[in-house]
N, C-alpha and C positions, 0 to 999 in steps of 0.2 A: 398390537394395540397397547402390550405397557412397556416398550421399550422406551421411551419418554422416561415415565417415569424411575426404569430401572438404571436409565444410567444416568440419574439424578443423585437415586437412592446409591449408587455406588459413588458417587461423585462425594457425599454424605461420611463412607465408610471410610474413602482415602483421604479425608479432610481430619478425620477421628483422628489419625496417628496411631487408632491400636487394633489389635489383632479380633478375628470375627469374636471370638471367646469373649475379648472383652467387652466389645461394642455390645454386644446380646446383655451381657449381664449388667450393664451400664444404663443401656436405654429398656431391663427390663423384662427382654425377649428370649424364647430360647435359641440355642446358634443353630439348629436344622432350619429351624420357621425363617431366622434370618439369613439362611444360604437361601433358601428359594425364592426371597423377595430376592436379594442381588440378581442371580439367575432371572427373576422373571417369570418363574413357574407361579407365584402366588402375590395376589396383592397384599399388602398388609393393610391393617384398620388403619384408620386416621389416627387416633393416639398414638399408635405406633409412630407412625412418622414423625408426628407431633415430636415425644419423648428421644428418637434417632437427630432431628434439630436441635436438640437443647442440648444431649450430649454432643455436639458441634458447633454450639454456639449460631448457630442460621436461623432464622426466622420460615418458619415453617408455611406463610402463606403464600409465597409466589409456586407452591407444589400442588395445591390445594386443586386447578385445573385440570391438571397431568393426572391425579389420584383419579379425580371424578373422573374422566375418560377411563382410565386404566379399569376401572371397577366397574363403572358402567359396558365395557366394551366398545368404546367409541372410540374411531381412529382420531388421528390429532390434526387440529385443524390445519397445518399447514406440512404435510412428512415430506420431507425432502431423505431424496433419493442420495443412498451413498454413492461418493466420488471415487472412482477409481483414479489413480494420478501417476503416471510417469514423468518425474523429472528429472530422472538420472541425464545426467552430462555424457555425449557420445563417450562410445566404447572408443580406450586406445591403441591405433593401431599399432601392430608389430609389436604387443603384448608379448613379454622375456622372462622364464624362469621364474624363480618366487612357486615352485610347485608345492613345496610343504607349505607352504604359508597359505601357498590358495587352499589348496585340501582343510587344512584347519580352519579355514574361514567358511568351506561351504559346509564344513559337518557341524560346525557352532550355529550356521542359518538353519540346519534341517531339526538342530536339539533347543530352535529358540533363545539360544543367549543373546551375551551381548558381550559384542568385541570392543578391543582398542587398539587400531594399529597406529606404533609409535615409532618414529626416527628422526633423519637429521631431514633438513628442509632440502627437497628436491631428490630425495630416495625412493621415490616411488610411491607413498602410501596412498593417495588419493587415487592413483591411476590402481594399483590393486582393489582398492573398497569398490571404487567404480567396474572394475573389470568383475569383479564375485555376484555384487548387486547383480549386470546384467544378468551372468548363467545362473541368479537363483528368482530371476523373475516371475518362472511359472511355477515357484514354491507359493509364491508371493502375491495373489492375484487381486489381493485388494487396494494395491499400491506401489509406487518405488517411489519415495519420497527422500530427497535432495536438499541438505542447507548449511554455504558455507557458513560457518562460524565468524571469521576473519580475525582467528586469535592471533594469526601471523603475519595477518596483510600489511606492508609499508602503508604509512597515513592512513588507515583506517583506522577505528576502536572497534574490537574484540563487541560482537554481539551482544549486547546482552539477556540474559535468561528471558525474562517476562518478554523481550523482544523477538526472540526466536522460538517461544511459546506462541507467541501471536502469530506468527508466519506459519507454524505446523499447522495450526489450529484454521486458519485459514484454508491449508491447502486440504485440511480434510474436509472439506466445504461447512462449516461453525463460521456462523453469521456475526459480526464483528459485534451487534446485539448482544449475542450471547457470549463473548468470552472475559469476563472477570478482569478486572485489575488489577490484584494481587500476585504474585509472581504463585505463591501457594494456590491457590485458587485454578488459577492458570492450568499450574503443574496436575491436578487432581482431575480436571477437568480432561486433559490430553490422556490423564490415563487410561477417563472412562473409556473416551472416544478413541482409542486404540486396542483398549481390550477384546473388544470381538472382530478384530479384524486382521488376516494375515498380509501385514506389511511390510515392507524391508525398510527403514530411514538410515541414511546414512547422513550422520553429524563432521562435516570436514573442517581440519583446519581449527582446532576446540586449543581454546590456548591452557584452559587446563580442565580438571576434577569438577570444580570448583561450577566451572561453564555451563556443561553436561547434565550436572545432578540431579538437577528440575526436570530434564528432557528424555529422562532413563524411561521406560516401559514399567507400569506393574506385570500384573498378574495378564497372561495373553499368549495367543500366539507371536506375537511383532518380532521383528529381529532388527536388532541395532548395531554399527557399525562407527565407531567412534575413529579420527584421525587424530595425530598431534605430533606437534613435535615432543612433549613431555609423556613419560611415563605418567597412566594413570594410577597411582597405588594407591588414592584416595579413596577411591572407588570398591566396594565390597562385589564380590558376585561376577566380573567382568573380566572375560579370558585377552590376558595382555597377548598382544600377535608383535616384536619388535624386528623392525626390519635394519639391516645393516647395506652399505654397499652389493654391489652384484658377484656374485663368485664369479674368479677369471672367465670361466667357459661362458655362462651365461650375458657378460659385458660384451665379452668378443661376437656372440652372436646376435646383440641388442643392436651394436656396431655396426657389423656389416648389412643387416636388414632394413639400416636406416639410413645407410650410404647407400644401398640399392646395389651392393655386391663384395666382393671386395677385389683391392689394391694392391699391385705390387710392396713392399714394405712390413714394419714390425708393428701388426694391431697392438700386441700388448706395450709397446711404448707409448702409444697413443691413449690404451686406455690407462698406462700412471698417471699421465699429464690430468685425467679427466675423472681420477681417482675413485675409476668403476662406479660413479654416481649416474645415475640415465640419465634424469635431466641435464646433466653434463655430456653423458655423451650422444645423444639424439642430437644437441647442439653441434657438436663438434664434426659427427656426421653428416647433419643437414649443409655446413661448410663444405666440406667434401664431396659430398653428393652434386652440386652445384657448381662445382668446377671438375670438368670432365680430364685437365691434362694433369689436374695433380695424380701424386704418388701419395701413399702414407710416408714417405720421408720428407716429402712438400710439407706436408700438414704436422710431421713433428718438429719442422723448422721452424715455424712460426708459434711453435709451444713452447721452444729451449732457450726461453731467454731465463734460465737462472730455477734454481727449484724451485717449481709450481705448486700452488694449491688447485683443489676445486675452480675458485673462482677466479682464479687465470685462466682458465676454458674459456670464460665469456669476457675475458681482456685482450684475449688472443680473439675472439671474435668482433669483438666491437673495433680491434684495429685493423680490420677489413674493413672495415666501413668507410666511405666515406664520406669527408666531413658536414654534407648536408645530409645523411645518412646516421651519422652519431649522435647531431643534434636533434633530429627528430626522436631517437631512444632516451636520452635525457627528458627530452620534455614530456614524453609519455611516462615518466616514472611519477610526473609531478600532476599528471591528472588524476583528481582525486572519488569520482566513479567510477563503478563498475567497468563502465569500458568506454568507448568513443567509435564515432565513424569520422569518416573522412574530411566533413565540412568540419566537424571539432578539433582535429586535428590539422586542418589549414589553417583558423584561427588562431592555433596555440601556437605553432610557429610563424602565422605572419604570411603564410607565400598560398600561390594560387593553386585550388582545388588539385590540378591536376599533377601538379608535384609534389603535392602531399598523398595523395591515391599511389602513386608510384614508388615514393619513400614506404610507406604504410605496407605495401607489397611486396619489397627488396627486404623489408623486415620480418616479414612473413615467411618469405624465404630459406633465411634463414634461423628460424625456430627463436627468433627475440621477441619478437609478437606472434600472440596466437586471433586466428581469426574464426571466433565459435561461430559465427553466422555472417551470412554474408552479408558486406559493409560493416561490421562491427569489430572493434578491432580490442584485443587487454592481453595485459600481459601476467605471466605468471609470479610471482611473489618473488624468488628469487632471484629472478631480471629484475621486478621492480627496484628492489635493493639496489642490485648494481647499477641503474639507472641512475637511481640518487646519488649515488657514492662515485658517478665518475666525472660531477664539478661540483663539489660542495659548496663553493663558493660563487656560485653561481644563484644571484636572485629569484626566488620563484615569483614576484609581483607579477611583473612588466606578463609572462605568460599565461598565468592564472586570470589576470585582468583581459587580455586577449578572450579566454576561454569564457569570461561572462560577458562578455558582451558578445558573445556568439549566441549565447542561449540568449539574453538580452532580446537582439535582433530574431533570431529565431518566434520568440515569444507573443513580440510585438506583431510577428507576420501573423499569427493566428490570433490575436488581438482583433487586427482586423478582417479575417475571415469571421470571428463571431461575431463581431458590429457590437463591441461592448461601448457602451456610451460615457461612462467616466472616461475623463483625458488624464493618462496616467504619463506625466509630462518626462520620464525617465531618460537620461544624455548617453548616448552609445559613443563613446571616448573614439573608442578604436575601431570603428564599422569591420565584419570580417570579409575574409573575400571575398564569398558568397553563402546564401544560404538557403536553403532546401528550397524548390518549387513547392508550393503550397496551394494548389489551383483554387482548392473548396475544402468547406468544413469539413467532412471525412478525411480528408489529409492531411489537415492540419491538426487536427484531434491526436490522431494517430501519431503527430511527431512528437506531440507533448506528451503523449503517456507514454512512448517510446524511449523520450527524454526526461521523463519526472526525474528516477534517481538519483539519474547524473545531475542536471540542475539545480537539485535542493544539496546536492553534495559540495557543490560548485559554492552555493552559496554559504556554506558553513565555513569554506575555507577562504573567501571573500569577508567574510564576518570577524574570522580570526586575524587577517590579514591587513585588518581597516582599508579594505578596500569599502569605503562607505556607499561610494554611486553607485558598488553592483550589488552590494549584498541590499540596497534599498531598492533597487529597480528590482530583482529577483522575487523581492516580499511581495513587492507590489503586485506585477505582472502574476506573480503564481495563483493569484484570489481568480486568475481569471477560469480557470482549473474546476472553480466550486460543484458550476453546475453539472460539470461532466463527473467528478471524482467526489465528489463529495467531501468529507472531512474538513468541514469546519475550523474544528479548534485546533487542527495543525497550521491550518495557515495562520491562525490566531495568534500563534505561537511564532512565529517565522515573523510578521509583523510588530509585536511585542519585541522579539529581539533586537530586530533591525532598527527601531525607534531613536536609542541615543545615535545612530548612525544618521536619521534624515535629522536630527539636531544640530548634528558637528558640520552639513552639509551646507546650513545656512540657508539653502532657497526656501525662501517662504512660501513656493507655491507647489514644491515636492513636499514639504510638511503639510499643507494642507490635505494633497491627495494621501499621505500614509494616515492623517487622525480619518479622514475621511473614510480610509476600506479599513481602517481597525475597526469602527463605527460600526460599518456595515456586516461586516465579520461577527464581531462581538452580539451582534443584533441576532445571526443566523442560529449564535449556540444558544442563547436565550440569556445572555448575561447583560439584561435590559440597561440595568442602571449604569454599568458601566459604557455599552454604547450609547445611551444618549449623552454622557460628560463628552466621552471622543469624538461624536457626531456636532456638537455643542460650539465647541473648540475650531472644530472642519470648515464650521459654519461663519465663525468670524474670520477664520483666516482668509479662506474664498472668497468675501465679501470685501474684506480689506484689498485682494489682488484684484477686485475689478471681475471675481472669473462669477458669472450670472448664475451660467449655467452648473457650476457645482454647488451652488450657494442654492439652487431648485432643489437640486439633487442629495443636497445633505436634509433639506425641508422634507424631501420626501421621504428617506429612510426613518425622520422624526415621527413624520404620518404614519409609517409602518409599526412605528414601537406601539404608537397608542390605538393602533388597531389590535395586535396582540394583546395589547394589555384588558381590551375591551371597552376602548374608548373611541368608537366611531363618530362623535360629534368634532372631538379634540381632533381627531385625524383630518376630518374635513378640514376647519379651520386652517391647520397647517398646509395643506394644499390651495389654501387659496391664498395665502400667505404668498407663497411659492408661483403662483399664476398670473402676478401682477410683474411678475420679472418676465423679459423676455430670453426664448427657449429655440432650441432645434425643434425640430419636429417628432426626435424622437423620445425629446424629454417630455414633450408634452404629452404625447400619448401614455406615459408612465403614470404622468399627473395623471390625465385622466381616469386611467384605471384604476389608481387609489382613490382617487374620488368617487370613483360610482363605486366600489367595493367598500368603503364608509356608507355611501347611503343606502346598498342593500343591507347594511349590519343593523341602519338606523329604520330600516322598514320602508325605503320610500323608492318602491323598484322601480317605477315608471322615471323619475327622476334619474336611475344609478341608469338604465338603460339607454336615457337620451345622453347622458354627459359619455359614453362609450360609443353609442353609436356615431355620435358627430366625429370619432377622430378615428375608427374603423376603418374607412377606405384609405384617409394616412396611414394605420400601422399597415394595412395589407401591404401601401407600395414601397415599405420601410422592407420590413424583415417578418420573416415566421412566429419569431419570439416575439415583437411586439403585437403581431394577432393574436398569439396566445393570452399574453395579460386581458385584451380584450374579451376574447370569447370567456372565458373563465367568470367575471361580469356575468355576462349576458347569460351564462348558463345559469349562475345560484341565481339571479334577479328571478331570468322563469320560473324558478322550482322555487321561489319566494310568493310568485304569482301564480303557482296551481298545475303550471305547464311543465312535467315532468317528461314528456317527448322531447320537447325544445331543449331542454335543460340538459338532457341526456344527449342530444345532438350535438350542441355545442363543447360540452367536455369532451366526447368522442375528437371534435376537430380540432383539441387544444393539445389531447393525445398526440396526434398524426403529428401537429408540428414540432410539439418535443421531440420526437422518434426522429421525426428528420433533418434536426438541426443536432442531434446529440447529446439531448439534455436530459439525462435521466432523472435528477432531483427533480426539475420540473415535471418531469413526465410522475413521476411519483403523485405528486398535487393533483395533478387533473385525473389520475385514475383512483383515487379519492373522491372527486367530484361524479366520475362514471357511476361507482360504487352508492353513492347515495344517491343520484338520480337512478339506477336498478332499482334499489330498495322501494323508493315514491311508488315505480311504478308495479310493485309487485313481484320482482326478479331476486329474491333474496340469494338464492346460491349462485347467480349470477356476481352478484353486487359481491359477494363474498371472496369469489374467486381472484374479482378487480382489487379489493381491498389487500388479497394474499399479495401481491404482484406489488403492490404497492409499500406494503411490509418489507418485504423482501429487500427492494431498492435501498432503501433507507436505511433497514439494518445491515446490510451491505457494507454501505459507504459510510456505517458512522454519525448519524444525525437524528440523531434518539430526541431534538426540540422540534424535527418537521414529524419525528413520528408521533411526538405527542398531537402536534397540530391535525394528524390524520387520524388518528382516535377520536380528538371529542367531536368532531361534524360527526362521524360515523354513527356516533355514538347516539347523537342528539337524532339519527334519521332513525335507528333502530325506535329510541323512543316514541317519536312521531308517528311510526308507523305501528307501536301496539308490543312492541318485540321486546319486553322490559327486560328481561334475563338477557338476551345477546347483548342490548348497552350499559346494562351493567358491567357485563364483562371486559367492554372498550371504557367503561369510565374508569374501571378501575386500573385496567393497565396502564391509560391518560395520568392516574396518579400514583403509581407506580413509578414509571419514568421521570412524572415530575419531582416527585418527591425523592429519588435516586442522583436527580440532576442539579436540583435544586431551583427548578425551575417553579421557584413561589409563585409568580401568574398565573400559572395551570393550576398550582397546585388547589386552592377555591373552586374554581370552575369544576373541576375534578370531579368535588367534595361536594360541590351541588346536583352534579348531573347522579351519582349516587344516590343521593338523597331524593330523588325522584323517582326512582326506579323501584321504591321499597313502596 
C-alpha cells in the first residue's frame, strides 16, 4: 500500500544529487526516520514531504494522494501489476570460447555490477552479452531487458538518452503518463523503478560513456551489461570486459562448427584471411558450407588476391554473388529501418516479389543478411558498411523513392480498409510490384504497426532527401495511425516538418489536405488557436479547388474547436454553415453527429436525438465508426433526459464497435461514457473500474488533452451524483494536466468544477 508513494519519495532522493546524510539534514529529518521512509517501512508526515520537495525543487502536491493512501492504508487506485519481460535477442548458435570472459561476466551478474564489453566491430561482443544474459536468466527473474543503442549503426543516429530512457521505462510497464521529460527526471525515475527488481539490461552497441550515464542502475539488485566499440573509462564503478580477435584454437573450432565439419586443406590459412574475427569467419564458413565440392584450398583461392584485411572476407564473398545477387546487398545497406520483408525489398530493387524472396534468401544463406523472424530480413552493422562502400557512387534517390512509395501504397491499402473519409489526394510515382493482401482491418492494422518504424524512418530519409511527394504523402497518410496508436503530437511534428515540402510541391490541392490534418492534429493535442489559423487556411484552399466535401469537413473540425472550447451554439452554426454544401453520406452523418452533440451541450435532447436519429440507419450501412459517433449522441442525450439504462446501453454499443474496428482512442471516450452512465445509475465501483481502462488507454498512447477530456464529465457525474470528494479528485487532475499542457480551455472549467466541490 505505500509503494506508490516510496518510490516517489525515492525518485525525490535521486533527484537531490546528495547522499542520505545529507538529504535528512537538509530537509530536516534524521537519516534512520529517512531510510525507512525510502524502504517503505514508515510513512512520513506531510511536512516532511513537504520540506524533501523543496530540498528538490518539486512541488509537493501532485504526492499529496499517494501520502493520503499510503497513511490511510488504502491500495491505489489503479496498481498495476509488475511486468516481467524477455527481450533478449535469440541465443547464438555454435557459441566459441571467450570462457574467461564469460566466467567474469557471470560472477559480475551474481555480485550486481555492471559491465562493459568493448572491441573492434564484428568481435563478438553483442553475441557474448547476449549469450551470459540467457545462462543468467534465472538470476534474473524479474526481467531480461534488451536495447540497441545504435551508437554504430550505418545511417542511423546513436539513440539518444531521454530516448532510450523512454523505451526502458516503457518496457518496465511506466505509462507514457507518467514518465517525465527531462532526461534527469527520466534517469531518476528508471532508478526508482529498477531498484526492487532483479533484472538483467543489456545496453548494445553504446557509442560511448557519455550514452550510458543516465541508463546506469542505482542502488538495487539489476545487473547491466554495456557493449561498444570504445572503451568506457568515463564511467566510475564499471568492470571493463575487452575482447580481442579469437585465440587460433578457438577461431579454428568457431570455423569448422559453422562449416558443418571440416575440409581437406589449411584452416589456419583461412582463418588469416579472416583475421580470427567471427563475424568474419561464420561468413566465410557459411560460403563453405554451402558448396559441398569445395576444399579449404578452393576457399583460400578466392581469398589470395593480394594481402587481406578483415574486410576482404566479405569482398571475397560478395564476389560470389551474382550480379542480381550483389545489387540486392547494396540496396539493403541503403534502407534505413530496422529491417524490411520482402514486398519492401521488391520495391527497393524494382523486380517482382518472387525474385526478390529468392535474392533475400541466397543472402541468407550466406550469413549477408540475417533473418531474426520470419519474412523479415536486416542486416548486421558491419555488412551494413560494406553494403555502402561497395558503389559509392551510386544514387540512393531513385531507391529510397521506390521504398516510399511502397509504404505509400502499403498505407493507402489500410486507408481504405478503415474507410477514412478525408481524400488524402497523395501521387504513387512508382507503384511497387505488389503489396501485402490486406483482406480486413485486423490486417491491415497489423501491417502498419508492423511497418511504423520502418516508415517513419523512411520518411526522415525522404525529408532529407527532398524527396517532397514521399516525405508529404507519409506525413499525411501516417495521421491515419491516430486512432489506433495514438500520439498526437508526433504526427504533429511529421506534419510540421513535411509542410515546406507540400509548399515546393505546388499542388494546391495536396496543400490544402496537409493545412487541413495539421488542423485536425493540432486540434487533437489541444493547441486550439493554432488549429483553427490551419483549419482556417484548409478551408479556403478546399473551396478555391472546387473540393465541397473537405471545405464540410474542415467546417466541421471548426465545430469541434468551439465545442471544446464550450461553445455549443457557435459549433451549431458552423454545422450548418457546412450542410448547405452538398456531401457523401458519410460526411453527413459526421455533420450530424456534431450537431446533435452541440445541442445536447445546449440542453435541447429531444432535438440532438432527432437530428442523429435521421442519419442512424445511414451510418449503420456506412461503417461501425460512423455508428459509433452516433450512438455516443444518443447515449449523453438519455442520460441528459434521466434515462441512465438507455444511456448506459448505448455507450456499451459504442464500446463494441471500437473494439471491433481497432480504435482504441475511441474506445477510451465511450468507456468514459460507460463510466458515468454506472455512476447515474448507482454502480460506482463499476463506473470506476471503466474509468481505470480508460486512463489506462490514453496514458498509454500519449494524449494527456483526451485524458483531460475524460476527467471533467467524470468529474461533473461524481458531482451530480453527491460524491463531491471523488470529483474533486478528477477536477483536480483535469487541471493538473491542463495546466502541465497548457491546455488554457480546461484549465477554467478545471477551476470551476473545483470550486463546486468545496
Amino acid at each position: 500500500m505505500r509503494d506508490e508513494l516510496t518510490v516517489a519519495l525515492r525518485q525525490l532522493g535521486d533527484l537531490s544529487g546528495r547522499s542520505l546524510r545529507q538529504l535528512a539534514r537538509d530537509a530536516g529529518v534524521s537519516s534512520s526516520s529517512l531510510s525507512r521512509y525510502f524502504a517503505g517501512q514508515a510513512v512520513p508526515p506531510w511536512p516532511t514531504v513537504i520540506a524533501l520537495c523543496k530540498v528538490t525543487g518539486r512541488d509537493p502536491r501532485p504526492l499529496r494522494e499517494a501520502w493520503e493512501r499510503a497513511k490511510d492504508g488504502a491500495p491505489a487506485s489503479t496498481p498495476i501489476a509488475p511486468q516481467i519481460r524477455n527481450e533478449l535477442p535469440h541465443d547464438i548458435t555454435a557459441f566459441t570460447g571467450r570462457q574467461g570472459q564469460l566466467e567474469a561476466l557471470l560472477a559480475a551478474g551474481r555480485s550486481g555490477s555492471v559491465v562493459a564489453i568493448d572491441g573492434m566491430g564484428g568481435v563478438g561482443k553483442s553475441a557474448l552479452a547476449v549469450h551470459a544474459a540467457h545462462l543468467l536468466t534465472a538470476d534474473f527473474p524479474d526481467g531480461q531487458l534488451y536495447l540497441d543503442l545504435h551508437g554504430f549503426t550505418p545511417g542511423r543516429d546513436a539513440v539518444e538518452p531521454a530516448e532510450a530512457l523512454r523505451v526502458l521505462l516503457a518496457t518496465l510497464g511506466v505509462q507514457p503518463g507518467r514518465i517525465p521529460d527531462g532526461v534527469a527526471e527520466r534517469a531518476a525515475l528508471w532508478r526508482s523503478e529498477l531498484a526492487g527488481r532483479r533484472a538483467i539490461v543489456v545496453l548494445d552497441n553504446a557509442a560511448d560513456g557519455g550514452q550510458v550515464r543516465a541508463l546506469l542502475p542505482g542502488a538495487g539488485p539489476a545487473f547491466v551489461v554495456i557493449t561498444s566499440r570504445r572503451r568506457m573509462v568515463e564511467l566510475d564503478n564499471v568492470l571493463p570486459i575487452s575482447l580481442d580477435v579469437l585465440p587460433a584454437e578457438d577461431a579454428a573450432r568457431l570455423f569448422l562448427d559453422s562449416a558443418g565439419g571440416s575440409r581437406p586443406g589449411d584452416v589456419n590459412e583461412v582463418l588469416r584471411h579472416c583475421g580470427n574475427l567471427p563475424l568474419a569467419i561464420r561468413v566465410a564458413a557459411a560460403r563453405l558450407r554451402h558448396r559441398p565440392s569445395w576444399t579449404l584450398d578452393t576457399l583460400i583461392e578466392r581469398l589470395r588476391d593480394g594481402e587481406l584485411v578483415v574486410t576482404d572476407v566479405f569482398e571475397m564473398s560478395l564476389r560470389q554473388l551474382d550480379p542480381a545477387q550483389r545489387r540486392m546487398f547494396r540496396l539493403l545497406g541503403l534502407v534505413p529501418g530496422e529491417d524490411i520483408d520482402a514486398y519492401g525489398a521488391a520495391a527497393l530493387a524494382g523486380i517482382p516479389l518472387a525474385n526478390a524472396r529468392s535474392l533475400l534468401e541466397d543472402l541468407v544463406d550466406v550469413h549477408l543478411v540475417q533473418e531474426p523472424a520470419a519474412g523479415r530480413y536486416r542486416m548486421h552493422d558491419m555488412l551494413r558498411q560494406t553494403a555502402r562502400a561497395d558503389d559509392t557512387a551510386a544514387d540512393p534517390v531513385p531507391p529510397i523513392a521506390r521504398l516510399a512509395d511502397y509504404y505509400l501504397s502499403g498505407l493507402r491499402a489500410v486507408k481504405d480498409r478503415l474507410k477514412v473519409v478525408i481524400q488524402i489526394p497523395v501521387p504513387v510515382l512508382q507503384p511497387p510490384p505488389v503489396v501485402p493482401n490486406l483482406p480486413d482491418v485486423e490486417e491491415a492494422v497489423d501491417w502498419m504497426d508492423n511497418e511504423w518504424a520502418n516508415l517513419t524512418a523512411v520518411f526522415a530519409v525522404a525529408l532529407e532527401l527532398r524527396l517532397d511527394g514521399a516525405a508529404v504523402g507519409l506525413a499525411q497518410l501516417a495521421t491515419i495511425s491516430h486512432a489506433r496508436r495514438g500520439g498526437a503530437a508526433y504526427l504533429c511534428a511529421l506534419l510540421e516538418d513535411s509542410m515546406p515540402a507540400a509548399e515546393r510541391l505546388g499542388d494546391s490541392a495536396l496543400l490544402a489536405t496537409h493545412h487541413y490534418l495539421w488542423g485536425a492534429v493540432l486540434l487533437r493535442i489541444g493547441r486550439l488557436a493554432e488549429a483553427t489559423s490551419q483549419l482556417a487556411v484548409a478551408r479556403g484552399l478546399l473551396a478555391a479547388e472546387g473540393d465541397l466535401i473537405g471545405e464540410r469537413l474542415a467546417l466541421l473540425q471548426l465545430a469541434e474547436i468551439q465545442l471544446y472550447v464550450g461553445h455549443p451554439a457557435a459549433a451549431a452554426d458552423l454545422v450548418r454553415q457546412a450542410e448547405v454544401l452538398p456531401a457523401a453520406d458519410a460526411v453527413r452523418v459526421r455533420l450530424s453527429a456534431v450537431l446533435g452533440q452541440a445541442l445536447v451541450d445546449l440542453g435541447e435532447y429531444d432535438e440532438g436525438r432527432a437530428v442523429v436519429t435521421a442519419v442512424l440507419g445511414t451510418a449503420r450501412a456506412l461503417d461501425r465508426q460512423s455508428e459509433r459517433m452516433c450512438l455516443e449522441v444518443l447515449g449523453r442525450a438519455a442520460l441528459g433526459q434521466g434515462d441512465a439504462d438507455s444511456a448506459l446501453d448505448y455507450a456499451e454499443q459504442a464500446v463494441a464497435a471500437n473494439r471491433s474496428t481497432h480504435q482504441p482512442i475511441f474506445e477510451a471516450v465511450s468507456l468514459m461514457d460507460v463510466a458515468v452512465a454506472l455512476l447515474h445509475l448507482g454502480r460506482a465501483e463499476a463506473a470506476a473500474s471503466e474509468l481505470a481502462e480508460a486512463r489506462r488507454i490514453l496514458e498509454q498512447s500519449g494524449e494527456p488533452h483526451r485524458l483531460v477530456r475524460v476527467h471533467l464529465p467524470y468529474a461533473e457525474a461524481c458531482l451530480a451524483t453527491g460524491d463531491r470528494e471523488t470529483a474533486a479528485v478528477h477536477f483536480q487532475a483535469a487541471f493538473d494536466l491542463a495546466t502541465a499542457n497548457g491546455f488554457e480551455h480546461f484549465v477554467a472549467r478545471s477551476k470551476d468544477g473545483l470550486s463546486r466541490t468545496t
